[in-house]
Phi, psi and omega in degrees: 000141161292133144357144148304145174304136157314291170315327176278314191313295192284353167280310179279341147315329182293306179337286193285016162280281186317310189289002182319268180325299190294290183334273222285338162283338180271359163280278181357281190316313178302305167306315183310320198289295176329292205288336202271129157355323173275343173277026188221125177311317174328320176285012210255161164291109204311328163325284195315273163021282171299329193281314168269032163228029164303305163302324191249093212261324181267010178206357178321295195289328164279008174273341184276323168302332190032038169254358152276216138264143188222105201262139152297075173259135199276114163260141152239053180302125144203172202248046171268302170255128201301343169308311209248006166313306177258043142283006174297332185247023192271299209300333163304289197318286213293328190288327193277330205258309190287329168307313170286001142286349191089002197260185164211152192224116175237167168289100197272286191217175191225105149261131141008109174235134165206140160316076179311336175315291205281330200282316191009094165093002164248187185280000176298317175299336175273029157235042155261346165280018161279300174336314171316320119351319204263305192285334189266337154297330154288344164268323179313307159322311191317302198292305161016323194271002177017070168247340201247165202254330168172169184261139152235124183254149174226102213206139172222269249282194198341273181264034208246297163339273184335321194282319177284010196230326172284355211261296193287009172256020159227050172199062186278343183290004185252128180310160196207150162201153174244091184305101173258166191278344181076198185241152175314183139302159207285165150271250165268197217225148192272319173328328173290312191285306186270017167271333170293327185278324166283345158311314180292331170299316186293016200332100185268339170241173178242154192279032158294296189299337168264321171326309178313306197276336166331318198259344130316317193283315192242087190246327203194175181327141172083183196301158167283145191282005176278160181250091173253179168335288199320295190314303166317284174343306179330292180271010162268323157336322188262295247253279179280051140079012177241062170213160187262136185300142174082007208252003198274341174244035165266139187314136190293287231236082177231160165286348158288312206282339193307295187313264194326306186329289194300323175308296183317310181310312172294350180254338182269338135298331188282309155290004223268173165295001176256323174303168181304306192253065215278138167221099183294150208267330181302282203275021186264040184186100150244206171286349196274328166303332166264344160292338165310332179274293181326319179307340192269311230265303164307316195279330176277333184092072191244203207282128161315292175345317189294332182282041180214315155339286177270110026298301195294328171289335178305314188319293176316323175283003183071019185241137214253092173302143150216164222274345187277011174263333156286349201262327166323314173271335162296324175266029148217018153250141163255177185259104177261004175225160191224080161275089209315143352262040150267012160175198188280307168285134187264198188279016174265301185293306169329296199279358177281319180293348157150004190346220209304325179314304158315322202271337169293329173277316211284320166331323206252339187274340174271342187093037200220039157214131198283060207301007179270353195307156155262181224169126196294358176232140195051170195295335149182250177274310165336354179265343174273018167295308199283155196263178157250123173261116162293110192258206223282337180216006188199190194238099144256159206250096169279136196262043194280143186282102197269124173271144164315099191290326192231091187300038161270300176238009170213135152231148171299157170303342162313318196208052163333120153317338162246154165261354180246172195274353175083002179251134194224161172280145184240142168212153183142134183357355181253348186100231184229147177220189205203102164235133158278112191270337133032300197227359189271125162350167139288312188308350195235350148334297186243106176237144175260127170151159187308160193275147164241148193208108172228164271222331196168164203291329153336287193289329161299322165314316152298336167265010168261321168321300164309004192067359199308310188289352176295073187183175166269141208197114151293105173299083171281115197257109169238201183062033182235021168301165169279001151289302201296316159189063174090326180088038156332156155259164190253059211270305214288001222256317204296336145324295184297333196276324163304309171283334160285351165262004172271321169290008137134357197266177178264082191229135161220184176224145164240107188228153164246056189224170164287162159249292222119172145269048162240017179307318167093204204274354149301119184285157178218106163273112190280155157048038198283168193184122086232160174258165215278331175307330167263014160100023187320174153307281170014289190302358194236023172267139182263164170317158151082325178303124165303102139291146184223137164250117156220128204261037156269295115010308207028075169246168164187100205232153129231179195255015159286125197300149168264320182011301189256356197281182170235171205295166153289107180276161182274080185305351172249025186264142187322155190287120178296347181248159193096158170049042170091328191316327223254004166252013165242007187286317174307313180282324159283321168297345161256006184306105147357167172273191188307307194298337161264350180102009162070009178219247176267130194205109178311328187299280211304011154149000000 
């Protein structure tokens, strides 16, 4: 294996500067947490005791003795979303494997899930990056009764991962591992899917004929197979080490996912506060652990969503992510994978072709990975070289050199589809944004032209419906920041935005709102900030001012003075109340800007 890379050595020396003081008061606190009284059942009053081994009638008595492990599990099971559909039988299984092991295992708590897929473009979207909150505050409750021994969470899609990894870092003395359910079978072929959706905007089918292949594409149990947030969670999960490696794309209901089951369960005892070796998750996630992920993140082509993600889980750990620190880190990862909609293939063909095994060797063998991270598996990341082979009752593990099956969707670092990670910073007079270049042209790098400015995804769509838009054009979206109503995506825009740059124009978007990974091939300057709700630049550009986006560069200007002008207010922005909004109004009015993570941030004061 090579030296560590230069460039990762001084980002995480940065890292850990800045963060000396916060870092070192939430490790205090973790200590505190250990050493205290209150995390040991023994201290608990026999009242308080019984009511939590009341229920669990077949583990009662070793829950009342408490000299075994008594594992927490964070479930976000319903049977609505196919991501979280088969945690309906995990927790029975994990309850069964830790009894055959000498353990107990309980349902500590039910976090919140809710699906960006169905809300897209409805009012359910401005609470789902609040829901990141929401969730980790509901795991913090979970843990709250300090009976357990260590975590298991069972969590795949968007804000639902994120959320349970800030809840257990503020129970960091408790050890964390996540079992995930994997993604469903593939469906229709994503080339079929986004060629339908672009008919139907141009409408050429009707939404029957779209319903069909949608409900064809979204057929059945587990994660969607394209690589968005969920998917993404996944290979971070594995990457900063509180996953058992390789276990992220396999199907919930195989003989593979049965083996990874019984492994986690076994390792989280093995790590638990009762175990020989307890590894609290506050100090096993550190700095070398989120640059490992940004390293994941770049090399895979993953969710734009992580940069709002991994600051705010740094955060929880006292540790101060910035956005120069992915772009930094972008120019010496390459994009060694091509996954829709970063290319055709989904994450059932990625892991066929050799997924994270490939992506862990090729990576730790160039030296673009810190392999000193510790990790609730194994001694430490470096153990995640090895693959898994199954035998007649158990996993073994081989340090067999894994090849690529399809230089399509896996390549060496050697001979990269990018030589960069595609995430780049934008500054200027306009603030700060983030654009992912991953699938976007070169040609398409740098575009100029005048503004077009609207209020919502709504108004565009109408004026693309009018033909308004048929010209070269900077599309501007404002008020969709996380003061203004939460930071919804804008996912639906990208169909549209996609056939005016196929006829042939110069189109981009400036929104202080989200994509998602599902941005594509437009450039967009994402997550811009100050937002136009806090009177940003953003808020004072009118139709017709010349704007330049250039990610070549990392700019993003116009050449109108803003100076005199004053912010626009938004006379057409949606109603704050209904649909749940107006009980999230305390969490958008305390959100952080983008760059800290749009929500609740342990940092921010």
């Amino acid at each position: 294996m090579k030296k560590l890379n230069n460039v990762i050595i001084r980002v995480i020396d940065n890292i850990r500067e800045r963060s000396v003081k916060t870092r070192s008061e939430y490790l205090l606190n973790v200590s505190r947490m250990s050493r205290s009284e209150d995390t040991k059942r023994s201290s608990l009053g026999c009242s308080n005791l019984a009511h939590a081994a009341a229920s669990t009638e077949i583990d009662k008595l070793n829950i009342l003795k408490g000299k075994i492990p008594n594992i927490g599990i964070i479930n976000a099971y319903n049977d609505m979303l196919s991501a979280h559909k088969p945690f309906e039988s995990f927790p029975v299984e994990i309850k069964r494997i830790a009894r055959g092991l000498g353990a107990t295992a309980q349902v500590a708590g039910c976090v919140p899930a809710m699906c960006d897929g169905i809300t897209q473009g409805r009012p359910g979207m401005e609470l789902s990056l609040m829901s990141r909150d929401v969730i980790a505050m509901a795991t913090a409750v979970s843990l709250s009764h300090n009976v357990y021994d260590g975590i298991i969470g069972l969590g795949i899609c968007d804000k639902i991962v994120p959320g349970m990894v800030i809840g257990a870092l503020s129970h960091g003395h408790l050890p964390m591992m996540f079992v995930p359910a994997g993604p469903m079978s593939t469906g229709i072929s994503n080339e079929k899917k986004s060629s339908v959706r672009k008919d139907f905007v141009n409408k050429k089918v009707g939404r029957d004929k779209l319903l069909e292949i949608e409900s064809q594409a979204y057929h059945g149990k587990g994660t969607c197979t394209f690589y968005g947030t969920a998917n993404s969670n996944q290979m971070l999960m594995e990457i900063m080490g509180l996953q058992i490696p390789n276990s992220s794309f396999v199907h919930p209901i195989s003989e593979a996912r049965r083996f990874f089951n019984v492994e986690s369960v076994k390792q989280i005892l093995a790590i638990s506060r009762k175990g020989e070796n307890p590894r609290p998750v506050g100090e096993l996630l550190d700095e070398r652990s989120f640059v490992n992920a940004i390293v994941g993140l770049h090399a895979t082509g993953g969710s734009t969503n992580h940069l709002l993600h991994l600051p705010s889980m740094a955060a929880a750990a006292g540790i101060k992510l910035l956005w120069e620190d992915f772009e930094q880190l972008s120019k010496c990862i390459p994009l060694i994978a091509r996954i829709y909609p970063n290319g055709q293939a989904d994450v059932n063909d990625f892991h066929n072709a050799g997924g994270m095994g490939f992506i862990f060797q090729q990576l730790m063998l160039e030296g673009l990975l810190d392999t000193s991270a510790q990790t609730s598996w194994g001694k430490d990341l470096s153990d995640s070289f090895k693959i898994p082979v199954f035998g007649e009752s158990d996993i073994v593990w081989s340090s067999d050199k894994v090849k690529s099956g399809d230089s399509e969707i896996l390549r060496p670092v050697s001979k990269p589809f990018n030589k960069t990670g595609g995430i780049k910073v934008l500054n200027g007079n306009l603030g700060k944004a983030i654009i992912k270049v991953s699938a976007v042209s070169e040609k398409h790098f740098k575009v100029s032209a005048k503004a077009m400015v609207f209020n919502s995804q709504l108004e565009v769509k109408d004026a693309f419906d009018s033909g308004l838009l048929e010209k070269d054009v900077i599309i501007v979206v404002r008020d969709q920041g996380p003061r203004a109503n939460g930071m919804p995506e804008l996912h639906s825009l990208t169909p549209m935005l996609s056939i005016i740059q196929d006829k042939g124009f110069q189109v981009a978007l400036v929104t202080d709102g989200r994509m998602s990974g599902a941005s594509g091939k437009i450039p967009a300057a994402i997550h811009l900030y100050p937002e136009a709700f806090e009177g940003g630049p953003i808020s004072k550009i009118v139709d017709g001012d010349f704007l330049t986006l250039n990610a070549i560069t990392g700019e993003l200007f116009t050449q109108t003075d803003l100076a005199n002008r004053t912010s626009q207010q938004n006379v057409n922005s949606s109603d704050s109340r209904g649909f749940g909004r107006e009980i999230f109004s305390v969490l958008r009015q305390n959100s952080t800007n983008a760059e800290m993570g749009g929500g609740i941030n342990s940092l921010s004061g």
